[in-house]
C-alpha positions as CSV (number, residue, x, y, z in Angstrom):
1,X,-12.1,50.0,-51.9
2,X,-9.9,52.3,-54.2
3,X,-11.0,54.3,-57.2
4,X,-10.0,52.3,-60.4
5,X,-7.1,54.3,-62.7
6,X,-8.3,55.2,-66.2
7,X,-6.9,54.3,-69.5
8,X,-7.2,50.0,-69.5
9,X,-6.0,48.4,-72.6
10,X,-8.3,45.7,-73.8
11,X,-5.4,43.1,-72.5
12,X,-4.9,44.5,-69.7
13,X,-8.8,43.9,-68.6
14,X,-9.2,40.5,-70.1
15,X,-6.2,39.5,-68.3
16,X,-7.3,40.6,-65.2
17,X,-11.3,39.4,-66.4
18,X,-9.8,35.6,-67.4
19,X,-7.9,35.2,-64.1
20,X,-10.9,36.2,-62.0
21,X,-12.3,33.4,-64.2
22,X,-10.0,31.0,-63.4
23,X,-10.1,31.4,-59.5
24,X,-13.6,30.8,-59.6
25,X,-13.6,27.6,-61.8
26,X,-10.7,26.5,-60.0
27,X,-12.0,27.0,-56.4
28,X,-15.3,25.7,-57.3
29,X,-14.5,22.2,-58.7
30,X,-11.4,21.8,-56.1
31,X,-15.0,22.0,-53.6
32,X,-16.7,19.8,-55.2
33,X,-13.8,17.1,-56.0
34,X,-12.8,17.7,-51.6
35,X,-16.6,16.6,-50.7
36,X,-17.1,13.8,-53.0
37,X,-13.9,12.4,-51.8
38,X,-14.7,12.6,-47.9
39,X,-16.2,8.7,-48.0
40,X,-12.8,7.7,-49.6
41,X,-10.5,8.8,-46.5
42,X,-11.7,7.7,-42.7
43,X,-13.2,9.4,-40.1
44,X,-9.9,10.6,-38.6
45,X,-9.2,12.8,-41.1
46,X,-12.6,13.9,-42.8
47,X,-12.5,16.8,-40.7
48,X,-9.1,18.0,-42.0
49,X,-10.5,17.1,-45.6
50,X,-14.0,18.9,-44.9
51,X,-12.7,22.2,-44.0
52,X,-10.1,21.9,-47.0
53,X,-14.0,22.1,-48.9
54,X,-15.0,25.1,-46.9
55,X,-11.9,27.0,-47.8
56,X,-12.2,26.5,-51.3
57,X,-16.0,27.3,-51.3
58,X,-15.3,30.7,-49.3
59,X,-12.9,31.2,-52.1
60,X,-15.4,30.4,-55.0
61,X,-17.8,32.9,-53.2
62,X,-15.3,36.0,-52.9
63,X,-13.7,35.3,-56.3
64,X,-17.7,35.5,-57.9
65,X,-18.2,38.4,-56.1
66,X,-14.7,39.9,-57.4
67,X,-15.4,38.9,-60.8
68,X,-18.9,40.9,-60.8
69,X,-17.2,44.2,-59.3
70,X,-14.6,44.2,-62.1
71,X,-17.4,43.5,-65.2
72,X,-19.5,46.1,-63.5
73,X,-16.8,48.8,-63.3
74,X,-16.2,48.4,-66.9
75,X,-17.7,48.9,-70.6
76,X,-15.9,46.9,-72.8
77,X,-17.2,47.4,-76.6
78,X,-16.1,47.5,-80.2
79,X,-17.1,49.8,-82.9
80,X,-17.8,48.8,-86.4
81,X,-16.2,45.3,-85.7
82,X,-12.5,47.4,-84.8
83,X,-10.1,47.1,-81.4
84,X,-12.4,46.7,-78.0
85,X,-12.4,49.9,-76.3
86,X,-12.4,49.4,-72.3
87,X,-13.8,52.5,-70.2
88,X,-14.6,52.9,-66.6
89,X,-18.5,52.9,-65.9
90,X,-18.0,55.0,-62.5
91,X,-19.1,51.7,-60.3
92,X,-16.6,50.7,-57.8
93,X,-14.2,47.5,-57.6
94,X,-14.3,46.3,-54.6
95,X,-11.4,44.2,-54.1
96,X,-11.6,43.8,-50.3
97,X,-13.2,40.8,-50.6
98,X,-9.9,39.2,-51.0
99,X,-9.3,40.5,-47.4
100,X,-12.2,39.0,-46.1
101,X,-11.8,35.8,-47.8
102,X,-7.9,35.8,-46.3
103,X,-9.2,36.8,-43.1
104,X,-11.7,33.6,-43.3
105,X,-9.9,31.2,-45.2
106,X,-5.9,31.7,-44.4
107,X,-6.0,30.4,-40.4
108,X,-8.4,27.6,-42.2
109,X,-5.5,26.8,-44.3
110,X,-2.8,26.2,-41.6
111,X,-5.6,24.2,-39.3
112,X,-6.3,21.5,-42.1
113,X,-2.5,20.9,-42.2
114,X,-2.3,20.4,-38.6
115,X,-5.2,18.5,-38.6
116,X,-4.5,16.1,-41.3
117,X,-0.6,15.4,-39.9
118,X,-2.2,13.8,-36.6
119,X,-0.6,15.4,-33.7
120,X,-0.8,15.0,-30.3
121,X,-3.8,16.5,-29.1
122,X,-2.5,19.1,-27.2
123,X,0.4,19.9,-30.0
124,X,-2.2,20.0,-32.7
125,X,-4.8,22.6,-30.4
126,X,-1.7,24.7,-29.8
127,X,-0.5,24.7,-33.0
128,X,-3.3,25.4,-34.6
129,X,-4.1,28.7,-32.1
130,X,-0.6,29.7,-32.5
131,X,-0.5,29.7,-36.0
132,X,-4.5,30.4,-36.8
133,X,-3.9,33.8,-34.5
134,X,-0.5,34.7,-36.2
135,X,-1.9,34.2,-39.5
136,X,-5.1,36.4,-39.0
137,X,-3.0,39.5,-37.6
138,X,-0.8,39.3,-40.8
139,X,-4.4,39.7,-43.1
140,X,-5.6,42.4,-40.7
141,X,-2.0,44.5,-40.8
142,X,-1.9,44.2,-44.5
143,X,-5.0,45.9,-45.5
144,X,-4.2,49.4,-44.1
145,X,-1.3,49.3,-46.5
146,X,-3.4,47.9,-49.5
147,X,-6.1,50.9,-49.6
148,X,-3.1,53.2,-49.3
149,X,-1.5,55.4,-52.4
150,X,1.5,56.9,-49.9
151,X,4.1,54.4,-50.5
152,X,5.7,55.5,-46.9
153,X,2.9,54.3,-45.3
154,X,2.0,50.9,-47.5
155,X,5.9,50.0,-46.8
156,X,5.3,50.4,-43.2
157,X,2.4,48.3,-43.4
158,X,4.0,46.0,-45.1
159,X,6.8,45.5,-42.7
160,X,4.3,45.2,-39.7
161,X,2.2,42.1,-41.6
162,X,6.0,40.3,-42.4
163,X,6.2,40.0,-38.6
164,X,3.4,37.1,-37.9
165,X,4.3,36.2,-41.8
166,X,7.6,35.1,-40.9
167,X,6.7,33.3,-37.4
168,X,4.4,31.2,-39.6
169,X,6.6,30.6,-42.4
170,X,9.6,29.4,-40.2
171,X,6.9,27.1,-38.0
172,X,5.8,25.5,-41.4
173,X,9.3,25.0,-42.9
174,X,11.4,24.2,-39.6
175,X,8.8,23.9,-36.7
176,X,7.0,20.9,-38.4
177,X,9.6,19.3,-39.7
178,X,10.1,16.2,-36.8
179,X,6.3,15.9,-37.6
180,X,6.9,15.4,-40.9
181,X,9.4,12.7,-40.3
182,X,7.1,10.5,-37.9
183,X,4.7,10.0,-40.7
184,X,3.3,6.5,-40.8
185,X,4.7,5.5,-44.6
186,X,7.7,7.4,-46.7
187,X,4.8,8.7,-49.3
188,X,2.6,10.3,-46.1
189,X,5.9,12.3,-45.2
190,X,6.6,13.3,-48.8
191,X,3.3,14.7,-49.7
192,X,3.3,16.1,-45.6
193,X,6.4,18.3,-46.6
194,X,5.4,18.7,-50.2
195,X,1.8,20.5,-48.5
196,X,4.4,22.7,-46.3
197,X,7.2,23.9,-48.8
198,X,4.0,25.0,-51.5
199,X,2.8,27.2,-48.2
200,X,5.7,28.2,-48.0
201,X,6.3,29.3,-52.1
202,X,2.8,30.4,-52.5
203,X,2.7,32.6,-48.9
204,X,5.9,34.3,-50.5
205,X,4.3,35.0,-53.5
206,X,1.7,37.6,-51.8
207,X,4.1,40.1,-50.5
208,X,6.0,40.1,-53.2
209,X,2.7,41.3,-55.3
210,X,1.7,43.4,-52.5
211,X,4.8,45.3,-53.4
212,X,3.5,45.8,-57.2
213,X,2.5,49.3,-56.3
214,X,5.5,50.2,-54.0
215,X,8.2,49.9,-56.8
216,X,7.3,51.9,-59.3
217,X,4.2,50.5,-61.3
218,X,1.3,52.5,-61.4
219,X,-1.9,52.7,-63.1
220,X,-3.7,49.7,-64.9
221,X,-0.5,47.4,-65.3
222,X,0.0,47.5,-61.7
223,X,-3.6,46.8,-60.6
224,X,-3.4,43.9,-64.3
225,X,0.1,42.5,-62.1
226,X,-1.7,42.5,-58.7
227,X,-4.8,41.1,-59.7
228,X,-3.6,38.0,-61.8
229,X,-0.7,37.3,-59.2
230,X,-2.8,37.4,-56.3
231,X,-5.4,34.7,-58.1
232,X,-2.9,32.2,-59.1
233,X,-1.0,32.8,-55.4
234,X,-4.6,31.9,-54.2
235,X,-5.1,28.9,-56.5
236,X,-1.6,27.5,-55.2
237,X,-2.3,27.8,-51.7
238,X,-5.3,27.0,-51.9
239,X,-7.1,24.4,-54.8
240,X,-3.5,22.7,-54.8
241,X,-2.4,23.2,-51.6
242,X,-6.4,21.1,-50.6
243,X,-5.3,18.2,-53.4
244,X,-2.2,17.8,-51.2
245,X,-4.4,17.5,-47.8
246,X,-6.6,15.0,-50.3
247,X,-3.7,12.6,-50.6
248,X,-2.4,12.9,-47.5
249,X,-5.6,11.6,-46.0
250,X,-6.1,9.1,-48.4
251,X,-2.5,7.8,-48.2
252,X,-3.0,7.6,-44.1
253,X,-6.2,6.0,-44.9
254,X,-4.8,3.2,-46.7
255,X,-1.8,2.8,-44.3
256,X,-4.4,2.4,-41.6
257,X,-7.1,0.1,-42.9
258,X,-4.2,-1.8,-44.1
259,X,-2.5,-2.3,-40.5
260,X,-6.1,-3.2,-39.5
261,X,-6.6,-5.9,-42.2
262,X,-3.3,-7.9,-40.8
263,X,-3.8,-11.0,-38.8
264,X,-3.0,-10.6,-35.3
């Protein structure tokens, strides 16, 4: 939790106000749309598409309690009917809620893609330990860097969090690719890799706006920048990211109550 910088322009705090907005509305009907659609898909993969409904609804929770933090830490008003005026009200923003929700929600991510691609037993529990671990030590070794103003020192967080970053990246994009390919039907491997390569873009979207504050922005644009990157980043990977696990399920679903509806 850092001290907020003074001096917001009124679109620089509704940008930031509508984006928080946006997370929310996207996270929570992506929740509801997962769970209403776990009778559609079968039993093998309703776990995969149940926890694609707890990630989002972790999300919706966090982003509410974001969005609160930034309306209480401000006073935004207009005089006589002119320009809103934005000021601080001395409350904090606690923005390490994203943290937690990460911490929570980003191993949950990389498990409901294992899960829903079918793997041997023992590939899928290994993977998903590998890869759940690997993904939780990047959150933890970003957030030393994130409370820190001494750009030395956020870098060199920064470099320690790319380490498990790029083990799972280069498992998603290379690692899984066989997996991909044994897919029962040409559209289950499409939307299979689709899920991957959008981890992959949206996961290289976060250090990128981690970096906001390291390359010379300051002040309220940088904390506008961070704020509305990290919410769309978070809708990719994870509202759109869970509409992939949707149709991958459903699409293995049909494939296999289809085999099972031919005559012997």
């Amino acid at each position: 939790m850092a001290p907020l910088p003074d001096g917001f322009s009124y679109a620089e705090w509704n940008a930031t106000y509508n984006a928080l907005s946006f997370g929310i509305a996207a996270m929570g009907s992506a929740t509801i749309f997962f769970w209403l659609q776990l009778p559609n898909v079968t039993k093998n993969y309703r776990t995969a598409l149940t926890i694609t409904g707890i990630v989002t609804l972790i999300a919706t929770y966090h982003y509410i309690r974001i969005f609160n933090s930034w309306s209480e830490a401000f006073t935004v008003a207009s005089k006589d009917g002119g320009d809103y005026t934005v000021q601080l009200t001395g409350a904090p923003f606690n923005d390490g809620y994203r943290y937690v929700d990460w911490l929570l929600t980003v191993p949950l991510l990389l498990i409901e893609l294992i899960l829903v691609m079918k793997l041997p037993q023992a590939e899928t529990v290994s993977l998903s330990w590998k890869l759940g671990l690997a993904s939780a030590l990047m959150v933890a070794l970003g957030y030393p860097g994130e409370i820190q103003e001494d750009l030395s020192v956020r870098w060199f967080w920064w470099c320690l969090s790319m380490i498990p970053f790029c083990y799972v990246v280069f498992t998603l994009a290379v690692g899984l690719a066989e997996a991909t390919s044994k897919q029962p039907s040409p559209a289950a491997a499409s939307l299979a890799s689709a899920a991957r390569y959008l981890t992959v873009l949206s996961w290289c979207t976060y250090p990128f706006v981690y970096m906001v504050k390291s390359v010379g922005l300051a002040g309220p644009a940088a904390t506008m920048y961070e704020q509305v990157g990290y919410s769309l980043a978070d809708v990719l990977a994870k509202a759109v990211f869970g509409v992939l696990i949707w149709a991958i399920a459903a699409e293995k679903s049909a494939v296999e109550e289809g085999g099972k509806l031919l005559p012997n």
